[in-house]
C-alpha positions as protocol buffer text, in pm:
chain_id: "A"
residue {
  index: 1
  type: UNK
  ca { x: 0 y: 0 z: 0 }
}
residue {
  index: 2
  type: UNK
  ca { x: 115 y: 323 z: -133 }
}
residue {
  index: 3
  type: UNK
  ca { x: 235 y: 600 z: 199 }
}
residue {
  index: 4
  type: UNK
  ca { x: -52 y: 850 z: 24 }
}
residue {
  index: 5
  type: UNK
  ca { x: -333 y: 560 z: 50 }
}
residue {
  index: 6
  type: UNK
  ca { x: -204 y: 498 z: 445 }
}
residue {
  index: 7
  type: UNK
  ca { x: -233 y: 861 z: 527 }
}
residue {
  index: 8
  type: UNK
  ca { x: -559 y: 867 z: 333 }
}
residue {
  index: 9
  type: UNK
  ca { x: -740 y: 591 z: 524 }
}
residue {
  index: 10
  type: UNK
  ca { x: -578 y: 738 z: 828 }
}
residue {
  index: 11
  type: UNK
  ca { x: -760 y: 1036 z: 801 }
}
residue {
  index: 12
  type: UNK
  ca { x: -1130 y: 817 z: 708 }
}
residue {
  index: 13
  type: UNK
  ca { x: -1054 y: 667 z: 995 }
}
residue {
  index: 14
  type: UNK
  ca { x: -995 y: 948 z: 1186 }
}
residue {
  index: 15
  type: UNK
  ca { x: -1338 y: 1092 z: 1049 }
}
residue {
  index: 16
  type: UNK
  ca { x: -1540 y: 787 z: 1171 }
}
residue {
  index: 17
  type: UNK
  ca { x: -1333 y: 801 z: 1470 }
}
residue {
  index: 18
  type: UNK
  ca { x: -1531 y: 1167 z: 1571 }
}
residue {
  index: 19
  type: UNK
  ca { x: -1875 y: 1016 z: 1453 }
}
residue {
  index: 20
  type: UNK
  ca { x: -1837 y: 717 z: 1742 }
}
residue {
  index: 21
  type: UNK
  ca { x: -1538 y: 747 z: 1947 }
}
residue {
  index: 22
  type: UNK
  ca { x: -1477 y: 375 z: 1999 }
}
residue {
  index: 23
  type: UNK
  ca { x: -1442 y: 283 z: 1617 }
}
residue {
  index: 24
  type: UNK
  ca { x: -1084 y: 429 z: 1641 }
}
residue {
  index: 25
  type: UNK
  ca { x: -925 y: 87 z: 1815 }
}
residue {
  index: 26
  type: UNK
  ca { x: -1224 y: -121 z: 1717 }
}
residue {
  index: 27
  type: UNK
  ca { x: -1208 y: -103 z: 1332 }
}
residue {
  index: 28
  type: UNK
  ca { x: -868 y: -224 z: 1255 }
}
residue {
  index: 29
  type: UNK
  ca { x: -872 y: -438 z: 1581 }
}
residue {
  index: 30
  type: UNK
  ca { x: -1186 y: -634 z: 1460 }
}
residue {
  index: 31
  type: UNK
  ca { x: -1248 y: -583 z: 1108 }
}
residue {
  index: 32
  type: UNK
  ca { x: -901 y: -677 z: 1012 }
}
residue {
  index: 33
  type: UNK
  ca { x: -651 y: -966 z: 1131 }
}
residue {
  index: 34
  type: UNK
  ca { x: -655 y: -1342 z: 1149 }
}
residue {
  index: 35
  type: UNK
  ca { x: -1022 y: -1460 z: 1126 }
}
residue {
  index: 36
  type: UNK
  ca { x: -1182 y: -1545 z: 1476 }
}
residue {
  index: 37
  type: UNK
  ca { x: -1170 y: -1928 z: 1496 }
}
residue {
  index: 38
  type: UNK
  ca { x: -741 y: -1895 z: 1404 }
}
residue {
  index: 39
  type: UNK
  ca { x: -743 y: -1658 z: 1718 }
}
residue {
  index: 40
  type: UNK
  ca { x: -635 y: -1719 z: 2084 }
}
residue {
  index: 41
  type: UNK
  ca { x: -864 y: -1741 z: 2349 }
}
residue {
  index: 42
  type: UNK
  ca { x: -753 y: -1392 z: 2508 }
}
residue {
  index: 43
  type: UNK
  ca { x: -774 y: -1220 z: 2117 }
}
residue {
  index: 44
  type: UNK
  ca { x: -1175 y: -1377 z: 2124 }
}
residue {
  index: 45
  type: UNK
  ca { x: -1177 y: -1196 z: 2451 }
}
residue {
  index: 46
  type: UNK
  ca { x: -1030 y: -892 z: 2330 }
}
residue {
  index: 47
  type: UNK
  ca { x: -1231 y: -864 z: 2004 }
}
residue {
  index: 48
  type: UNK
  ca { x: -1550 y: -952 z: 2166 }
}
residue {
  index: 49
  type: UNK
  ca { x: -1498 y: -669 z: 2452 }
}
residue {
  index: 50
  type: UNK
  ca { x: -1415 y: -413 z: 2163 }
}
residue {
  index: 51
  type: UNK
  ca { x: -1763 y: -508 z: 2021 }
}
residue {
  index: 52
  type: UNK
  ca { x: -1910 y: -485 z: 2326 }
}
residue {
  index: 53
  type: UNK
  ca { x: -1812 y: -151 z: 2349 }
}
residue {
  index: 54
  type: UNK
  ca { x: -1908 y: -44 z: 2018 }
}
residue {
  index: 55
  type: UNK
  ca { x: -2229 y: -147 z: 2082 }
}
residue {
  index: 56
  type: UNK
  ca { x: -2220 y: -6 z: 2395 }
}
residue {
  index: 57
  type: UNK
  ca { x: -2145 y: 338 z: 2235 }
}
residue {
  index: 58
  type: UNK
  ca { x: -2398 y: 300 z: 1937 }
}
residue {
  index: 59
  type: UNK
  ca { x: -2688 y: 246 z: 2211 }
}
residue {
  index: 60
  type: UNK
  ca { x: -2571 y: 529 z: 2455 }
}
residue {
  index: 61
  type: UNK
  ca { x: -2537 y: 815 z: 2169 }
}
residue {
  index: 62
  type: UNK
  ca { x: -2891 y: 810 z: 2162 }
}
residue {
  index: 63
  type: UNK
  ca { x: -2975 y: 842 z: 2515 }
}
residue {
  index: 64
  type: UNK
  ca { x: -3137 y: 1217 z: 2582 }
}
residue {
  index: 65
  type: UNK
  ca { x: -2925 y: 1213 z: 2884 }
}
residue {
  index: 66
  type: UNK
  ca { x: -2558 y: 1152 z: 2673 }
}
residue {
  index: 67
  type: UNK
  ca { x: -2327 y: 1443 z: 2730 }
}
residue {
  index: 68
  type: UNK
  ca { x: -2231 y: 1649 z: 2405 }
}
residue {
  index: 69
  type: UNK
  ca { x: -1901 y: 1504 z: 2257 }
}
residue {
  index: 70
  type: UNK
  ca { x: -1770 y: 1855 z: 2205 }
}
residue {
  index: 71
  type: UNK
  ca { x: -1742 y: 1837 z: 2569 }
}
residue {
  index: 72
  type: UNK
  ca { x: -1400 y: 1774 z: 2760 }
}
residue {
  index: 73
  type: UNK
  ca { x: -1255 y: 1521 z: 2683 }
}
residue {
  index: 74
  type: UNK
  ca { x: -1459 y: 1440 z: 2448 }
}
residue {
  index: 75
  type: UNK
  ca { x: -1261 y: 1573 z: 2183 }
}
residue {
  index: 76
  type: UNK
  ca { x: -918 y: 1474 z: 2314 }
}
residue {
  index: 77
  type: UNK
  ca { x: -1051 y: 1089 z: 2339 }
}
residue {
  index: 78
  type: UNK
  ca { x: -1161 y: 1062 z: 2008 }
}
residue {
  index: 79
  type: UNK
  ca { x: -822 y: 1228 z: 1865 }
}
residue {
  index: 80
  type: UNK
  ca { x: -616 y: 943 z: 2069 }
}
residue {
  index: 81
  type: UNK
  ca { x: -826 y: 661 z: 1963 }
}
residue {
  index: 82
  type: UNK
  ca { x: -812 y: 766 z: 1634 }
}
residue {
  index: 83
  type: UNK
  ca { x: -407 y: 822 z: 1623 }
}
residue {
  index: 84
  type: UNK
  ca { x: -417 y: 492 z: 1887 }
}
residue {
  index: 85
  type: UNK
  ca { x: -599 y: 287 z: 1525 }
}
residue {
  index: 86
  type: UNK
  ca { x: -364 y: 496 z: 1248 }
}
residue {
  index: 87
  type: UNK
  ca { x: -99 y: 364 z: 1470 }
}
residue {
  index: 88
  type: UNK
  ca { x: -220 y: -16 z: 1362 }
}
residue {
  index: 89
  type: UNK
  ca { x: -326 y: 52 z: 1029 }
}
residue {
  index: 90
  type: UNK
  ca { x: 45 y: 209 z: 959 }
}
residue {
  index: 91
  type: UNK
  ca { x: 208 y: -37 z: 1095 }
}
residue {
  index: 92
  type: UNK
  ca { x: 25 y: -346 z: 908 }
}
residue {
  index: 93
  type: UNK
  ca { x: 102 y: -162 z: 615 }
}
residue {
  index: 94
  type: UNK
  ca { x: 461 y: -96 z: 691 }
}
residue {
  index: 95
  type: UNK
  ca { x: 436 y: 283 z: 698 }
}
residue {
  index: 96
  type: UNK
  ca { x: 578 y: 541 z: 928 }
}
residue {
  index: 97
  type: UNK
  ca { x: 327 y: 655 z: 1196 }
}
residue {
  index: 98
  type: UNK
  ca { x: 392 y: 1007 z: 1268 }
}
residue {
  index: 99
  type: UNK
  ca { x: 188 y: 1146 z: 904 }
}
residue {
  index: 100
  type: UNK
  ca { x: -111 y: 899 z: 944 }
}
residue {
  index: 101
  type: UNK
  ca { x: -121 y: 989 z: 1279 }
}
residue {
  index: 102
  type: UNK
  ca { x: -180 y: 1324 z: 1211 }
}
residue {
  index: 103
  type: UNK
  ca { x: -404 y: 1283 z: 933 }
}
residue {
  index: 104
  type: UNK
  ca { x: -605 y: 1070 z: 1202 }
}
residue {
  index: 105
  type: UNK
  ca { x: -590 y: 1322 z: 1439 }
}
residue {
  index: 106
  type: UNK
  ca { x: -687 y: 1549 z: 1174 }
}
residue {
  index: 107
  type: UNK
  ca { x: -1014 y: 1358 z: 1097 }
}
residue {
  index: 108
  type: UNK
  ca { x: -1066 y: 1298 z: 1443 }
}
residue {
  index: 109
  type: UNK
  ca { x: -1150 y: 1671 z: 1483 }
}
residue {
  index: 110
  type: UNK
  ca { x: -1358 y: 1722 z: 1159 }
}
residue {
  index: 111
  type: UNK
  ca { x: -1587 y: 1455 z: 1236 }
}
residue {
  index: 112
  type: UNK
  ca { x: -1600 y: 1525 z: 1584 }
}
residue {
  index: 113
  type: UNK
  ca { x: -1730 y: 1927 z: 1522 }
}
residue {
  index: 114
  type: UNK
  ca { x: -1900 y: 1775 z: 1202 }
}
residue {
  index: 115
  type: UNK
  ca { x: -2091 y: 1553 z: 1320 }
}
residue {
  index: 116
  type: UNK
  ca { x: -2238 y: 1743 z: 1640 }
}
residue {
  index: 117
  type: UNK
  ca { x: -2326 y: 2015 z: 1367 }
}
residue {
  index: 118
  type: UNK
  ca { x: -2511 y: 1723 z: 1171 }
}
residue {
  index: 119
  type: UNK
  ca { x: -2661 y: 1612 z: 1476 }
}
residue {
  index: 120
  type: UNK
  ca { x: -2792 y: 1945 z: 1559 }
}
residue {
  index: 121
  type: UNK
  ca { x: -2940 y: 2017 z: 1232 }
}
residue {
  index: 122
  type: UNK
  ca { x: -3136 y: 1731 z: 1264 }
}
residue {
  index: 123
  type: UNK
  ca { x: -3243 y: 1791 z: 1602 }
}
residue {
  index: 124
  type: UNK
  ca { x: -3409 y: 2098 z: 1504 }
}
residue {
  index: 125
  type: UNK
  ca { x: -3612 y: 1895 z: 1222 }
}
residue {
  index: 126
  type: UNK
  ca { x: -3674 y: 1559 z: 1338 }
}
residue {
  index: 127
  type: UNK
  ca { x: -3618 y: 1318 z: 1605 }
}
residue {
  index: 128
  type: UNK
  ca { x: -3235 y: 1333 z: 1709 }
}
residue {
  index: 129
  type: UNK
  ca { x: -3289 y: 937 z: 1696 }
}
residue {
  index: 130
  type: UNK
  ca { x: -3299 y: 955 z: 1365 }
}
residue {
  index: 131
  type: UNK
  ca { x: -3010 y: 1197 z: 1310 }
}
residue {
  index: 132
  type: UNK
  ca { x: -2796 y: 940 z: 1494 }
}
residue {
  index: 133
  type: UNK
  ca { x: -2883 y: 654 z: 1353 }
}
residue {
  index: 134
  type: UNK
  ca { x: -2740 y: 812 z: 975 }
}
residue {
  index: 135
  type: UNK
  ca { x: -2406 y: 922 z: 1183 }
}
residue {
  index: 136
  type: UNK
  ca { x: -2431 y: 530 z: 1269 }
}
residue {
  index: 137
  type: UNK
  ca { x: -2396 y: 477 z: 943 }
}
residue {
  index: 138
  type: UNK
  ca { x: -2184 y: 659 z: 780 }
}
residue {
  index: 139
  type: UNK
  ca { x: -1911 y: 629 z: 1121 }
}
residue {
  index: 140
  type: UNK
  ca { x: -1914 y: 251 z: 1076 }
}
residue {
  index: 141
  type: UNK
  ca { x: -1895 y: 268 z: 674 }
}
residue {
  index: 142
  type: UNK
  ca { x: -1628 y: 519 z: 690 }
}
residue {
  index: 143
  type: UNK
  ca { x: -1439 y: 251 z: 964 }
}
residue {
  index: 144
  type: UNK
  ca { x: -1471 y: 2 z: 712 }
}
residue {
  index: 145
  type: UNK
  ca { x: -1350 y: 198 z: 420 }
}
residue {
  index: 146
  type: UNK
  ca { x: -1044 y: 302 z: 631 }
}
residue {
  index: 147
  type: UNK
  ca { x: -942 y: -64 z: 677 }
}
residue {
  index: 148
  type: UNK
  ca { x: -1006 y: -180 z: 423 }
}
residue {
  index: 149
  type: UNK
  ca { x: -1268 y: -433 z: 444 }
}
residue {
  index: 150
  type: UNK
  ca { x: -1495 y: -581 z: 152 }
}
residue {
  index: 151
  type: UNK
  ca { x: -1199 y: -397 z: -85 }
}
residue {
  index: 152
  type: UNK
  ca { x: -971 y: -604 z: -315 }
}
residue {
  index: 153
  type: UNK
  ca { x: -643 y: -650 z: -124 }
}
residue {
  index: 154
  type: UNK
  ca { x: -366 y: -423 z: -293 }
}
């Protein structure tokens, strides 16, 4: 994989990343790697807990009660989780971390801000349900992108 492409997906990742703050760690830990039944018993363990909290997260965003994400440290986590999953995706692809990184952290931001503006442009027209279930979406589509996953292997 080319260093542009690396730094490119970083940054999707990133994006997704600020649309639901877990997906940073989770995407390239579970939608990538050796398939479940060739992994240990503590990787099951691992990959199921990331799910867990995935789901976790997908379920809480819509709570009325769930804090703003533009709220400390909001922001901060979703930037480290998202540099914390460039980190891996560099890596695999035998990249240097420190430009992906950035480009993650980079994304992080824009669909952090983005998506709270999405969110409250919705809010204001229909059920903020609804709002959050697109930003569902489009977070977890833009995780898979980023990894790679359903693409041709380059």
């Amino acid at each position: 994989m080319k260093a542009r492409e690396v730094v490119a997906r970083c940054f999707v990742l990133g994006v997704a990343t600020g649309g639901r703050g877990s997906l940073g760690l989770a995407a390239p830990l579970l939608l990538t790697g050796p398939p479940p039944e060739a992994a240990s018993r503590r990787m099951r363990a691992r990959r199921w807990a990331l799910a867990i909290g995935v789901v976790g997260e997908l379920v809480i965003d819509k709570l009325p009660t769930t804090p703003s994400r533009l709220n400390p440290p909001g922001p901060a986590l979703r930037v480290a989780n998202a540099v914390a999953g460039s980190a891996i995706l560099a890596r695999r692809a035998g990249s240097p971390v420190p430009l992906p990184a950035l480009a993650a952290a980079a994304g992080a931001l824009a669909g952090t801000w983005t998506g709270a503006a999405w969110r409250g442009w919705v809010d204001a027209r229909a059920p903020d349900w609804t709002g959050a279930l697109v930003e569902d979406a489009v977070s977890v589509g833009l995780a898979a992108l980023a990894v790679g996953r359903g693409q041709p292997s380059t």
